[in-house]
N, C-alpha and C positions, 0 to 999 in steps of 0.2 A: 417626366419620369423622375422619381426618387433614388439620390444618388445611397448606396448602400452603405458606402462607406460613412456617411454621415445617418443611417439608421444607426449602423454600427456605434456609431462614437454615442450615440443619445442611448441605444441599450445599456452600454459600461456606464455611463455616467449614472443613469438608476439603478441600477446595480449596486455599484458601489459608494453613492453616494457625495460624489464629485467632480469635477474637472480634472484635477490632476489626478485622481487616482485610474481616473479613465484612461490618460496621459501615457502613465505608465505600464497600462496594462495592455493597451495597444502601439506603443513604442513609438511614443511619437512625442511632441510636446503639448501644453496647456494650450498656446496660442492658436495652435493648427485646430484642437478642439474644440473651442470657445468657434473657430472660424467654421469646422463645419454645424453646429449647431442655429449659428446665426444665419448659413445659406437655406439649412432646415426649417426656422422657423418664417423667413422668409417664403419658401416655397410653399407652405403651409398657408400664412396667414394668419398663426397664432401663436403664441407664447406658451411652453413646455417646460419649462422648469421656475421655480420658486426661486430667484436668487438670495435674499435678504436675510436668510439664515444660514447658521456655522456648515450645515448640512444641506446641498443642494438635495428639494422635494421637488417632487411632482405636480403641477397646476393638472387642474382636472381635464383637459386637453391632453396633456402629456400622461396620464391615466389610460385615457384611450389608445393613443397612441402606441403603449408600451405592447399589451399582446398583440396586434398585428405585427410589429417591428420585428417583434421574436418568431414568430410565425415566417416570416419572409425570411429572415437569417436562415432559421433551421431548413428552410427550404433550399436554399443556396448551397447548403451544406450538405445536405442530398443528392444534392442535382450533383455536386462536385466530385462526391463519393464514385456516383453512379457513370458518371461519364468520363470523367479528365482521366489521359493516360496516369500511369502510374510513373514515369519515367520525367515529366514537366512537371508534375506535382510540385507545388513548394509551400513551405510553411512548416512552424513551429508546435511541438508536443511538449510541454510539462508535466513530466510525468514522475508522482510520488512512488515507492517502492520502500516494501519492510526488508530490511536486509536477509530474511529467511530467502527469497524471493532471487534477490544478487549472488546469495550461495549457490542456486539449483539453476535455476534456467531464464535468468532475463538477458543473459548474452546471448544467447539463442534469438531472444524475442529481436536483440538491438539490430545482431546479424543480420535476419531475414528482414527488418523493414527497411534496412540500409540498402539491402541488394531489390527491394523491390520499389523503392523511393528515394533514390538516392540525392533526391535537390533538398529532402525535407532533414532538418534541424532539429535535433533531440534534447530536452535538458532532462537532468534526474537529478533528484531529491531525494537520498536513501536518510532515512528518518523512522523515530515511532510511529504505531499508526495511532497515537493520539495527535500527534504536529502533523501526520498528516490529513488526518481529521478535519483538522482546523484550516490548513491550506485548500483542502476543495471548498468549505466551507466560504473561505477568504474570496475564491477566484485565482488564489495565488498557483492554483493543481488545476490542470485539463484532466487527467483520470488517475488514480492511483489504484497500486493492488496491495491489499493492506488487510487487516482483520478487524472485519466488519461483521455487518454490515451497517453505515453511515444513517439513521434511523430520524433521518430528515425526509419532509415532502418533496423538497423538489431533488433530493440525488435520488440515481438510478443504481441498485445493488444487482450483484448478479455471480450467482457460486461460482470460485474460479476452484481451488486445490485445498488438499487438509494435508497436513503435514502431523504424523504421531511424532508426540514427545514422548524422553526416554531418559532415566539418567546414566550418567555416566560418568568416567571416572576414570584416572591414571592406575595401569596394572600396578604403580610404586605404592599407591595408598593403600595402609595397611587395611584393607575392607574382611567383616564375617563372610565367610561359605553361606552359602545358601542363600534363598531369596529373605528380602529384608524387608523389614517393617520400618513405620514411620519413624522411632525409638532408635534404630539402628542409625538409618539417615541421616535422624539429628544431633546424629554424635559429630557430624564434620559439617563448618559450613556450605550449603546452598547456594552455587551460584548459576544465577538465570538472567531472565532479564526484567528492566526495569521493574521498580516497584507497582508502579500502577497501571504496568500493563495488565491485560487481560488473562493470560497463562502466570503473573508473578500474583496477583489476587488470587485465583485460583489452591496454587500451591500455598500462600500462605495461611487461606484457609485450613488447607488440609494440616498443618499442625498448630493449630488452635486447639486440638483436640484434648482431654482433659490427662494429668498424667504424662506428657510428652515435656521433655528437655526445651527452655525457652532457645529458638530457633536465630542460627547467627545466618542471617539475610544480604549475601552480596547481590545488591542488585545490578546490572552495568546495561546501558544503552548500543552497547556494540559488540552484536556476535563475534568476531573476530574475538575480540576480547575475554571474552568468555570460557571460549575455544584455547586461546592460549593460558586462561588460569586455570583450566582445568587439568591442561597435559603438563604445568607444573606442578600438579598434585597439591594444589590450594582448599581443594573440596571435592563435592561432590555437584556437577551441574544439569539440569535436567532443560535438553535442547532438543531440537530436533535431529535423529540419527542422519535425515538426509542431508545434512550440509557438512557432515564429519566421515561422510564413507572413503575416505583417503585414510584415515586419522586409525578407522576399525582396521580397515584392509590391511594395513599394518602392522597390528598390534600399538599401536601409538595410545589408543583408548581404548576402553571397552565398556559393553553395555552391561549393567547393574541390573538384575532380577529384581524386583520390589511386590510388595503384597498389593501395593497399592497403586492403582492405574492412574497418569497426569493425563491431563485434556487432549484434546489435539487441538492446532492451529487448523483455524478456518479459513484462509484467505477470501478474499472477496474481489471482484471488480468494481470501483463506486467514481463515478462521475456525476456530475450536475446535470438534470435532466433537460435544463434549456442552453446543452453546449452548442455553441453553432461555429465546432471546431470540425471539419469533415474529417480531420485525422483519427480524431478519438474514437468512432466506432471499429474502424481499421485495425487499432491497434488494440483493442478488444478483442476482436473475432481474432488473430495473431495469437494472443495470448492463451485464448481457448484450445486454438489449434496445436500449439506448443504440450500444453496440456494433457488435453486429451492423446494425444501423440504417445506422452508418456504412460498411460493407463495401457495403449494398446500394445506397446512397444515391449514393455518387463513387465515384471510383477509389481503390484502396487506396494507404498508404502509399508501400508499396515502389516501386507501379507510378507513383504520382505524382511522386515523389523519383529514378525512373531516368530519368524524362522531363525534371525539372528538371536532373539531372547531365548528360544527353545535351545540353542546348540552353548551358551551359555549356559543356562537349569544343568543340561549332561554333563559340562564341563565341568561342574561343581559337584555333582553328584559324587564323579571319575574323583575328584582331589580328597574328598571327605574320605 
């Protein structure tokens, strides 16, 4: 019988393209690797990797080899799913997260897998979803929930939550009555996020438009961030209301009437479709759960946010 864990180590190695990267991605050293390899090809009979270049390849042996090997993992990863209590469970999740995500409900998500998994090891990566893009891409991400969808063969995309954006603003900023045009907006800087995210492309299309004040563009990688330039009345920022309803509740912010409607965030669920992590489905269907949870639970976003903008329009109506 074929020891798994040296399937395993010969998976990562084609994968990633070498020893030590293998090394590190199953947390171990080069030597131990190199040692199950050589019991593998032992046990085989033939030679499986190309050593002689910068980049360990595949010998056509080791071609074949690779999709049953994945085929057996994923299998293992099944079976583990399906049968080991949940309380012996052990092992590691790598899991990416757009900070929209850290605002609303992934203490929720960390909660409940803590209380239903408690042997298992959590890491997070709150990042753009372009690094985190790149991290499931790498191997560096067992699943992230990010704004997708990742528009690769082998990741697996799957809707998780849309989040409407809104702008907003410090009642101290001196803003017009009534709802506002693009013209009005770009009288104060714009702060959002990142430039080459998906929502900050967006918006700065929308004032390319012909006629419009050239646009003063904060971009900033950290909600938080954001969130406190905008309650010092630095600008006008367009985020999502769900991660500022402390901020409304208060009077600390408030939401800006506009003529003109910003995208909403899509989030997505995106892992690699050959993970042979039996956590990663787990914590998917968690996610969903969480989710869904909230649609049934309150009003939804959108409908919550049209009610806030609506009472907003009267309020401005009432001052004018």
């Amino acid at each position: 019988m074929l020891d798994l864990k040296n399937l395993e180590a010969f998976v990562w190695i084609a994968r990633l393209g070498g020893f030590r990267a293998a090394a590190g991605r199953l947390n171990t050293t080069q030597p131990a690797i190199s040692a199950r390899i050589a019991q593998l090809e032992k046990e085989l009979g033939v030679q499986l990797f190309n050593r002689g270049t910068r980049r360990v390849t595949l010998t056509l042996k080791g071609m074949e080899l690779l999709d049953h090997a994945e085929r057996m993992l994923t299998l293992q990863a099944e079976l583990v799913h399906a049968v080991a209590e949940s309380t012996t469970l052990r092992g590691l999740i790598r899991l990416g997260v757009a900070e929209t995500i850290v605002h609303t409900w992934l203490s929720r998500l960390i909660e409940r897998l803590h209380n239903r998994f408690p042997l298992v090891s959590l890491e997070i990566e709150v990042d753009t979803s372009i690094h985190l893009r790149n991290g499931l891409l790498a191997h560096d991400l067992d699943i992230a929930f990010m704004l997708g969808p990742v528009a690769e063969p082998d990741m697996r995309n799957e809707a998780l939550s849309s989040y409407p954006m809104a702008w907003v603003a410090s009642p101290s900023l001196d803003l017009p009555s009534g709802r506002l045009g693009l013209a009005d907006l770009a009288r104060y800087p714009v702060i959002t996020f990142s430039r080459q995210t998906k929502p900050s492309v967006a918006i700065q299309q929308m004032f390319k438009r012909p006629g419009l004040p050239p646009l003063r563009f904060y971009g900033n990688s950290s909600l938080a961030s954001i969130v406190r330039m905008t309650l010092d009345g630095i600008g006008i920022s367009a985020i999502p209301p769900a991660v500022i309803e402390r901020e409304l509740a208060e009077g600390l912010l408030r939401l800006i009437p506009a003529e003109d409607p910003l995208p909403d965030l899509d989030f997505t669920i995106c892992h690699p479709v050959d993970s042979d992590n039996p956590l990663v489905p787990i914590v998917a269907d968690m996610a969903l759960e969480i989710v869904r949870g909230q649609r049934h639970g309150a009003p939804t976003d959108k409908r919550r946010l049209s009610q806030t903008i609506q009472n907003e329009n009267l309020t401005d109506r009432t001052d004018a």
